[in-house]
Structures are given as structure tokens and as C-alpha cells.
N, C-alpha and C positions, 0 to 999 in steps of 0.2 A: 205805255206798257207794250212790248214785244211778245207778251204769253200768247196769242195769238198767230202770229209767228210761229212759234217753237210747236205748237199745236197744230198746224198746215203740216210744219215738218214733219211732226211726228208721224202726224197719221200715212203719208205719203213714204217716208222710210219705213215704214213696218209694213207696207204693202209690197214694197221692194224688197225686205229682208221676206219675206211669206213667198214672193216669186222666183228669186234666188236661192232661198234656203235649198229647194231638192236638191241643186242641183249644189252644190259650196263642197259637200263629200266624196264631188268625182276629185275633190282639189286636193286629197288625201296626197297625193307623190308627193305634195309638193312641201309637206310638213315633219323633214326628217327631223329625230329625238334633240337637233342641236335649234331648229328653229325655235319647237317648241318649248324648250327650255330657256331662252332669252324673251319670248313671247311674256312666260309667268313670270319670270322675274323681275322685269322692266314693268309688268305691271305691278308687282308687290311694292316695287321699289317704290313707282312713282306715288300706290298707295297712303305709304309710310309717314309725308305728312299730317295726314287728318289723323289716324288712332293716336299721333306722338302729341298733338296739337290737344284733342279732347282729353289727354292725360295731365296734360297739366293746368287744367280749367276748362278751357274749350274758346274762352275769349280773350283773344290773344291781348286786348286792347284792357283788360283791369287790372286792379291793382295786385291783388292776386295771382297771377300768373303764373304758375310755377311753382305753387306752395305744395311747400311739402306733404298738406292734407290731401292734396291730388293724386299726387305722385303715389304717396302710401295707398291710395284708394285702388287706384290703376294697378300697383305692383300686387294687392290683396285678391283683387279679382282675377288679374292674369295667376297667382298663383295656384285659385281655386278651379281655376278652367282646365288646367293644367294635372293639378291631381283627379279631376274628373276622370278627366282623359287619360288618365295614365293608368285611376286604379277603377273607375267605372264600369260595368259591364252592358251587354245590349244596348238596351234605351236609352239606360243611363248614361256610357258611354255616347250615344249619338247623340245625346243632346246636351253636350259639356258645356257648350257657347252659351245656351240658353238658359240653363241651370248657374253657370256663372256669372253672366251680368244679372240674375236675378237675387239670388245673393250679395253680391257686390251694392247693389239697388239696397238690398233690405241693409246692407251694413252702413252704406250710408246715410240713410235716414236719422238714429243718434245721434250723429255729426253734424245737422243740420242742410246735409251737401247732397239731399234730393228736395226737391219743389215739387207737390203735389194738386197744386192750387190752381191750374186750370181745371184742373179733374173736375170743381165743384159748377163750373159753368158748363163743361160743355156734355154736349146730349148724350144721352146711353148709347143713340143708335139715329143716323142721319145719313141721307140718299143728296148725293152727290146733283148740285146744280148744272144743267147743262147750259156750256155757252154764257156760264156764270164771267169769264174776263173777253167776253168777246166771240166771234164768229171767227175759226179758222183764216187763215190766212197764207197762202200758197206761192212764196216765195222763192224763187228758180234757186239763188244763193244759198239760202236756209236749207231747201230741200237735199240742194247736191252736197253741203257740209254735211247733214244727219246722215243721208245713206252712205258717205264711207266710211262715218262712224260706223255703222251699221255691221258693214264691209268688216271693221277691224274689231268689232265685240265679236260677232260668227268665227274669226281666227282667234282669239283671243279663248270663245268656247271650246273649239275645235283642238287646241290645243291642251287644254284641260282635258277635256276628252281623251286625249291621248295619251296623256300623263297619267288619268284616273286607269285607267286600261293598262298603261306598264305596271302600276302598283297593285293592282288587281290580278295580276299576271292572265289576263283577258283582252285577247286580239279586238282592237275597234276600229271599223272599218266603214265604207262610206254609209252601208245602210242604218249602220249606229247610231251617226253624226246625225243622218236627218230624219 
């Protein structure tokens, strides 16, 4: 197991993103409207496998794949997210996403295409084991891969930021960002 590993990293990038963060919004110059728009997009884009992939089952590997119960499932919920959103107001509006795979969930269940059956094993309410896969581990490699991940979610934010702030028509500026 390497979750040990990833658990050294983590905790040592998120000390480094906490030491970094102040200061990441003097970097504002450096994010004109063209960065941050290939910024989102290259991430939507690269998103794009996983929702395409859970639409049409979720396991790429059955025999099922791509049935059209999926597909119709997937196009019923996007459609309801979507008139949320379009004709919801307030809350309702805000919470189109939520409202729609919940829906989506209840419409599948008739169809047999929700599984409820861990629900009866596992606990109402249960506190997290520490050091349950092991004792951290603080590897040079692991650590300097997570913090430029780190580096590229803070732009990645940053950019959103900015974006959220054009369509806001609301100026965001470095004390925004941190």
C-alpha cells in the first residue's frame, strides 16, 4: 500500500499551500482574461471523461455499457438540472445540481439502476480511525509532485476567481483570492 505515501504528501502540500496561499494573489498580473480562460477549459475538457464515462454505466468493463437505460438516465437528469436552472428561483435555483441528481436517484430506483444495499450495513454515524493504513510517510518525490499540484489547483482557483468576478461584474483582486 502507498496510502501512506499520499498521506506524508498530503499533509506536507497543504502546509505548503497554507504558507503560499497569502501570498499566490500578488500573482494576480500574471492571470490575464486569456490565461484564465484556457486555465477552465483545459480543465472541463480534461474533466469530460469521468461524467461521459458514469453515463453510460460507470464500468467501463460490463456488459452493459452504454445501454441505452443509462444514457436515458443521464439525458433525464441533465434535463432536470437544467430546467432547475433555468426556471428555479433563489434556493431553488442554487441548488439545481443537488435537486437534480436527487431526482434523477429517485427515478432510478423503478428501474432497478440505484443499489441501496450497503445503506443496511453500514453505521448511522462513525469517527474516522487514525493511522488506520499506516503512519504517514514523507517522501521527497511524493511531496514535490503534490505541492505543484498544489501550485496548479491555487491557479486553477484563481482563475475561477476571476472568471466568477467577470460574471459578477465584481472586480477580484489579490485580497479576494486569499
Amino acid at each position: 500500500h502507498q496510502l501512506p505515501t499520499i498521506y506524508g504528501a498530503v499533509i506536507v502540500a497543504g502546509v505548503f499551500c497554507l504558507a503560499v496561499g497569502p501570498f499566490f494573489g500578488r500573482l494576480l498580473r500574471f492571470f490575464p482574461p486569456l490565461v484564465t480562460g484556457v486555465v477552465i477549459t483545459l480543465i472541463g475538457v480534461t474533466l469530460m471523461p469521468v461524467p461521459v464515462g458514469w453515463a453510460q454505466g460507470g464500468d467501463a468493463t460490463a456488459d452493459d455499457f452504454g445501454a441505452m437505460k443509462y444514457l436515458a438516465l443521464a439525458a433525464f437528469t441533465l434535463v432536470v438540472i437544467l430546467l432547475i436552472q433555468r426556471f428555479g428561483r433563489g434556493f431553488v435555483k442554487q441548488i439545481a445540481l443537488l435537486a437534480g441528481m436527487f431526482i434523477g436517484t429517485l427515478a432510478a430506483v423503478p428501474f432497478g439502476l440505484a443499489d441501496f444495499s450497503a445503506l443496511g450495513s453500514a453505521p448511522v454515524a462513525a469517527l474516522p480511525t487514525p493511522f488506520a493504513f499506516g503512519a504517514p510517510e514523507f517522501q521527497p518525490a511524493a511531496i514535490l509532485s503534490l505541492c505543484i499540484v498544489m501550485l496548479v489547483l491555487m491557479t486553477e482557483s484563481s482563475a475561477g476567481m476571476l472568471a466568477l468576478g467577470e460574471i459578477c461584474e465584481r472586480r477580484t483582486d489579490g485580497p479576494t483570492l486569499t
